[in-house]
C-alpha positions in Angstrom: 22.1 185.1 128.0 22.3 183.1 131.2 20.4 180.7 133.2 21.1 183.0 136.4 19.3 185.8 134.2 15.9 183.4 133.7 16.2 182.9 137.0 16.0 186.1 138.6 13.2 187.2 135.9 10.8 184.0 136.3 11.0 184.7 140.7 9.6 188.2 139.4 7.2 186.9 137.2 5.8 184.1 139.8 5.5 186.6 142.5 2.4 187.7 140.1 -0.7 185.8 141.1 -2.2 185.3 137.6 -4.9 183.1 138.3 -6.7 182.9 135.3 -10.0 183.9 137.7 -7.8 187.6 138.0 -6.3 190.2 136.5 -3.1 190.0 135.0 -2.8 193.7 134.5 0.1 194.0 136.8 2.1 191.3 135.1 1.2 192.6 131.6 2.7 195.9 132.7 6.0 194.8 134.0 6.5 192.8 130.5 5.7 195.5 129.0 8.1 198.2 130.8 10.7 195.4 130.5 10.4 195.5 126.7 10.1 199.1 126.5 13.2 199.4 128.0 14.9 197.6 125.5 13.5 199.9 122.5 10.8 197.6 122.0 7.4 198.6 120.1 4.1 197.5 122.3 1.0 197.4 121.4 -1.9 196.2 124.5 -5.1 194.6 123.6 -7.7 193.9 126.4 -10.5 191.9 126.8 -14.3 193.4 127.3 -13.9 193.6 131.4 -10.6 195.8 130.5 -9.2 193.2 133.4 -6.9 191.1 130.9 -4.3 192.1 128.1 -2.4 191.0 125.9 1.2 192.7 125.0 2.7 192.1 121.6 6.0 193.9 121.6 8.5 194.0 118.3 12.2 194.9 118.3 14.4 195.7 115.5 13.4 196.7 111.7 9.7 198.2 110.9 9.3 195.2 108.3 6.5 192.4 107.5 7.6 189.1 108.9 9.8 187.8 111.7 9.7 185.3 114.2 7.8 185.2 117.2 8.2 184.0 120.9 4.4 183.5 122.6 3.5 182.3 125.9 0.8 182.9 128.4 0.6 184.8 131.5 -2.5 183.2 133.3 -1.5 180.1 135.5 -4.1 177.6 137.1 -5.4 178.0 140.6 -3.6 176.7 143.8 -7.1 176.0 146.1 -7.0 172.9 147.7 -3.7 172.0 146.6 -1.1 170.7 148.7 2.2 172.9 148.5 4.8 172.3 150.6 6.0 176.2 149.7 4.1 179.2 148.4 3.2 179.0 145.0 3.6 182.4 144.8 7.4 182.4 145.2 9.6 180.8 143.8 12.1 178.4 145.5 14.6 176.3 144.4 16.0 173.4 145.6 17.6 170.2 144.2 18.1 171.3 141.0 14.5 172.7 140.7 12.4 175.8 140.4 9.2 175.1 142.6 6.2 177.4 141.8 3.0 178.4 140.0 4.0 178.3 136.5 7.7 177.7 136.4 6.7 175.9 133.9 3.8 176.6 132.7 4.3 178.8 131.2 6.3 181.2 132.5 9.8 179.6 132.5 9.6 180.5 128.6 8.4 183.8 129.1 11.4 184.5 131.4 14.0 183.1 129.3 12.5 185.1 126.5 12.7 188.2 128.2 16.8 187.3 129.3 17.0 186.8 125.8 15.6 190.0 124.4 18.3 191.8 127.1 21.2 190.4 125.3 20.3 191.7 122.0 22.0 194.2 119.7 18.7 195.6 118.2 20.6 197.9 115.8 22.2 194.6 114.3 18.8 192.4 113.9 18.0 191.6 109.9 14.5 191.1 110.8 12.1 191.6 113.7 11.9 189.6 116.5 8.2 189.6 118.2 7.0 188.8 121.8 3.3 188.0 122.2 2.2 187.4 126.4 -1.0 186.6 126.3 -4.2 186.1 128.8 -6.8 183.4 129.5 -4.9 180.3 127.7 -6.3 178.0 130.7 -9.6 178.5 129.9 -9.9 178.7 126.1 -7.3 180.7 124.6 -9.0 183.8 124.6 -6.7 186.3 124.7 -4.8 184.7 122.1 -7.5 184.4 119.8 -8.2 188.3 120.4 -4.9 188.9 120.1 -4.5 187.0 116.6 -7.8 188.9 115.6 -5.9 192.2 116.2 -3.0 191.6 114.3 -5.0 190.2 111.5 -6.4 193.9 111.3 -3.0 195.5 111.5 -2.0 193.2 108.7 0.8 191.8 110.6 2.2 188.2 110.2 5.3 186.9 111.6 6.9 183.9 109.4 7.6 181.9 112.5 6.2 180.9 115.8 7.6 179.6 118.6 5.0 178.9 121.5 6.8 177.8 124.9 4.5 175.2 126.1 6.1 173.0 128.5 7.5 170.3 125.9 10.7 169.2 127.2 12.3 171.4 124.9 11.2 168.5 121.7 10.2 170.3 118.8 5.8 169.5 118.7 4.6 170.0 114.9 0.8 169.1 116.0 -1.7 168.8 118.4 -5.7 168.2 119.2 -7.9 171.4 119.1 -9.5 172.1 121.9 -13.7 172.7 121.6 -15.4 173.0 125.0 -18.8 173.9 125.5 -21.5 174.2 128.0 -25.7 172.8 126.7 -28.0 174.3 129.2 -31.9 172.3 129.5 -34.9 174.5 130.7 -37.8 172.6 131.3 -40.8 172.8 133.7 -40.8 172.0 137.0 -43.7 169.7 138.7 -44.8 167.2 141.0 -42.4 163.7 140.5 -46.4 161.9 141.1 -47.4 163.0 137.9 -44.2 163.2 135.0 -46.0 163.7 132.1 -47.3 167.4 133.5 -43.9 168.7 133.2 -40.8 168.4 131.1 -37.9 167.0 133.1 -34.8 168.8 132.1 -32.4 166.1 133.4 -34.0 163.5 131.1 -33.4 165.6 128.1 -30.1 166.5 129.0 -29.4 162.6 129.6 -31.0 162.3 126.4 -28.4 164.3 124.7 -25.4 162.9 126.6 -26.7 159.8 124.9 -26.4 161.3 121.4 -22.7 162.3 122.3 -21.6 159.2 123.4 -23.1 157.2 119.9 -21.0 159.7 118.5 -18.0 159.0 120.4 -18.2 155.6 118.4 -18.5 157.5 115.6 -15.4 159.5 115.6 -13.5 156.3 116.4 -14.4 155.0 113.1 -13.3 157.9 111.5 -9.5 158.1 112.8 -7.2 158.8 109.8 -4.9 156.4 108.7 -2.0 158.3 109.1 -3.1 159.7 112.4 -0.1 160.3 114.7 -2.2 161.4 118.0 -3.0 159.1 120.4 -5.5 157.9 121.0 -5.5 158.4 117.3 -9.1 159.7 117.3 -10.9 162.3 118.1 -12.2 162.5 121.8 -15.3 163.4 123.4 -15.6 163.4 127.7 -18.1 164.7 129.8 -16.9 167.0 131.8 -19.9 167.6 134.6 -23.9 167.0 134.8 -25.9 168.9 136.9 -29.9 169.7 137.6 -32.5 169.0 139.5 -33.0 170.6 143.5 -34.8 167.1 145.4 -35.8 163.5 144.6 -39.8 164.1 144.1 -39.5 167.6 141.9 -39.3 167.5 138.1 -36.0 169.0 137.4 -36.6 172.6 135.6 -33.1 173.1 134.7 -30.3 170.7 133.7 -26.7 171.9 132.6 -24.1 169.5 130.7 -20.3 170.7 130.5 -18.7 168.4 127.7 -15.7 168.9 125.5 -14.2 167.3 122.6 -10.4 167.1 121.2 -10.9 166.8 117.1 -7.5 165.8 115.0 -9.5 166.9 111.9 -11.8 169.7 111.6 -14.1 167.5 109.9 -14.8 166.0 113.3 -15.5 169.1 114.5 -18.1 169.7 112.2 -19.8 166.3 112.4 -20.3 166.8 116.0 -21.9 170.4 115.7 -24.5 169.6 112.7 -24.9 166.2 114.7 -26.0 167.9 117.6 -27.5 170.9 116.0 -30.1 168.4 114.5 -30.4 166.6 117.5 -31.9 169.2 119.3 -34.1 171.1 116.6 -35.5 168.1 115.5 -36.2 165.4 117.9 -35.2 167.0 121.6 -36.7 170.4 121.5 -39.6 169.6 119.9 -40.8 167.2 122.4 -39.7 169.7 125.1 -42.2 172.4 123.6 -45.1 170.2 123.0 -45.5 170.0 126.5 -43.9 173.9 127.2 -43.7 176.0 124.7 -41.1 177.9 126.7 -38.5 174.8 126.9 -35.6 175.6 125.9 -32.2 174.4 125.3 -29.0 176.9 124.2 -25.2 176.4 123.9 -22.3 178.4 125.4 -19.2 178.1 123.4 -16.7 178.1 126.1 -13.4 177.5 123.8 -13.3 176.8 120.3 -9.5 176.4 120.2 -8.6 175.3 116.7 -6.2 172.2 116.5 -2.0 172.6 115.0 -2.0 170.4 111.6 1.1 168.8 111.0 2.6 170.4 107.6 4.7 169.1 105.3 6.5 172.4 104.5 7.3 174.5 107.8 9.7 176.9 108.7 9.5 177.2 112.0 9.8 173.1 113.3 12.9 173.2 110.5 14.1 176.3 112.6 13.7 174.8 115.8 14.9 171.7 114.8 18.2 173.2 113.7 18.5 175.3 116.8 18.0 172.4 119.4 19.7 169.2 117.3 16.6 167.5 117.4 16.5 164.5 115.1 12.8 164.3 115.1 9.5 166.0 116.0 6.4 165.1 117.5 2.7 166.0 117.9 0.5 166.0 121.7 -3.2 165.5 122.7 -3.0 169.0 124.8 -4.5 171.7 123.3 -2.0 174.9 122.7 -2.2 178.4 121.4 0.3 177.4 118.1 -3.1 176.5 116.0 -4.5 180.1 116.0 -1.4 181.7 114.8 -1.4 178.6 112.2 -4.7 180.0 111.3 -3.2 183.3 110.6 -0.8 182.2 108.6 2.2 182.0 110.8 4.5 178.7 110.5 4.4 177.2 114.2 5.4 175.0 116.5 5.7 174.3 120.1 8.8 174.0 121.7 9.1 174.7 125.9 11.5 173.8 128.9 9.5 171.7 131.6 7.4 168.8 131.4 3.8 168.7 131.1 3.6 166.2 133.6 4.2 168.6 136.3 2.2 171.2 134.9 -1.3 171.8 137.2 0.0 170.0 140.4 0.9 171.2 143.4 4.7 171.6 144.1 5.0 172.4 140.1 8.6 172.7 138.9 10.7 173.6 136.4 14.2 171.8 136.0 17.0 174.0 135.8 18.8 171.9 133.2 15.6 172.3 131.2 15.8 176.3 131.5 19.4 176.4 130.5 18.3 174.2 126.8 15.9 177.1 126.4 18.5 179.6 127.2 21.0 177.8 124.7 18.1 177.5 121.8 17.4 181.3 122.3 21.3 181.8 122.2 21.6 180.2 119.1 18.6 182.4 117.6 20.3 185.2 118.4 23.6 184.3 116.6 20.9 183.9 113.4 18.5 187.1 113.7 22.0 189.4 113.8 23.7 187.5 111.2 
């Protein structure tokens, strides 16, 4: 497979405007006609809207296991961004490929597609999978609809490979990824007399105070081995919002908040935290004044975290096939930890930097395509013995 290859696939595949806000319809069915084209078995999934898909595509025997290459289609926005070229097509110049996703993520997803061209199908001893998935940037949802499906179909590579943007080092672990959005109703009033309405804001203040004493918390509670930093697990407030003028109780209130757990312990400390919280101090007070108060909870992402193993197959794999002489874990949140969560060995392992992932001018070296190209190489020489 060659660099040149990668090259011409990833201009295609940046040429698609996969926003996560869009449709990635028209990308899903290139990769898909691509793969088909190589003999390859494909199976769509879509999400509710029928907008988004997934492809999982499979070449070579009909037979449980297998290793897997997954990356994601969608790419962040480019609004208010300063580009000194379009995003939308790729350029190269100095040694770099400058676009939306060159490397994140589609630089993998290119170089896994060159690789699936060079392939002797007949000659593979077990299959080799492709998953392209939608919505990573904003919780993983295709993936986790994807993972869903091929729990169903009873189908569970060995190995996992997901292309994040890691500078080609082998990542073992990483943070999960819960994000959610706690919405106030209260009753509106004159600010003269406060006590004749319930102020949303205050209550949504109220709780922002519970999450911060919990921050504390979940500092306290780092494991001793931890090997994330910051070694804990993180909560941020993302955005506040209520209120309409200076001398009107606020009726509604809205609080977007996240947190990374290393453990899923943390996880569930936060929630029955929270859940109390609410049910028994904040709510209550909220409907002795209006029995219509209200406070509910959106679960915008509840992307489940990669635990370090001591026994897996696929960083071993990976390890061997790039020389690496160690492995590491990251505070970004990837797919890897759902398809831990069905049972898949994985690990993350991606040319480009996540440094340059999200900015304007992104960019993917092409020295850092080419250790992709050689890695898949080097696969290849394995899967056809």
């Amino acid at each position: 497979m060659s660099v040149q290859r990668s090259k011409e696939l990833l201009a295609d595949l940046i040429a698609f405007e996969t926003v996560s806000a869009d449709s990635n319809l028209d990308m899903i069915s290139y990769l898909t006609q691509r793969l088909e084209a190589l003999g390859a078995r494909c199976i769509e999934t879509r999400d509710e809207t029928g907008k988004k898909a997934n492809v999982f595509a499979t070449l070579g025997p009909d037979m449980p296991g297998g290793i897997l290459l997954s990356g994601h289609t969608d790419v962040v926005p480019v609004a208010d961004q300063d580009w000194t070229s379009d995003p939308f097509q790729m350029t190269e110049r100095d040694g770099k490929l400058y676009g939306r996703g060159t490397c994140d993520m589609k630089g993998f997803i290119a170089a896994a597609l060159a690789f699936g061209e060079t392939l002797d199908t007949s000659k593979l001893t077990q299959p080799l999978h492709f998953a392209f998935t939608y919505d990573e940037e904003v919780g993983c949802l295709g993936a986790q609809t994807l993972v869903n499906d091929l729990s169903k179909r009873g189908i569970v590579p060995d190995i996992a490979i997901i292309g994040e943007p890691t500078e080609m080092r082998v990542i073992e672990g990483h943070k999960g990824c819960f994000e959610y959005t706690t919405r106030f109703t209260g009753l509106e009033g004159h600010s003269s007399a406060p006590d004749d309405g319930v102020n949303a804001a205050e209550y949504a203040a109220r709780y922002i105070g519970k999450l911060l004493e919990l921050r504390h918390i979940l500092k306290s509670r780092a494991p001793a081995d931890s090997r994330f930093e910051p070694p804990w697990t993180t909560v941020n407030i993302g955005r506040i919002s209520g209120g309409v003028a200076h001398n009107v109780i606020a009726s509604k209130a809205e609080v977007a908040w996240e947190m990374r757990p290393v453990q899923a312990s943390d996880a569930d400390l936060v929630k029955s935290t929270l859940d109390d919280y609410v049910e028994h101090s904040l709510l209550p007070a909220m409907q002795a004044v209006h029995n219509e108060a209200s406070i509910t909870q959106e679960a915008v992402a509840e992307v489940e975290g990669l635990e370090p193993m001591e026994d897996n197959e696929a960083r071993d794999l990976v390890a061997e096939l790039t020389g690496a002489n160690g492995t590491g874990v990251v505070a970004f949140a990837t797919e890897a930890g759902l398809f831990q969560k069905l049972g898949v060995h994985a690990i993350v392992c991606g040319p480009g930097s996540i440094a340059q992932a999200h900015k304007a001018d992104e960019f993917l070296e092409i020295e850092q395509l080419d250790l992709c190209c050689r890695m898949l190489n080097r696969l290849g020489h394995r899967l056809m013995g």
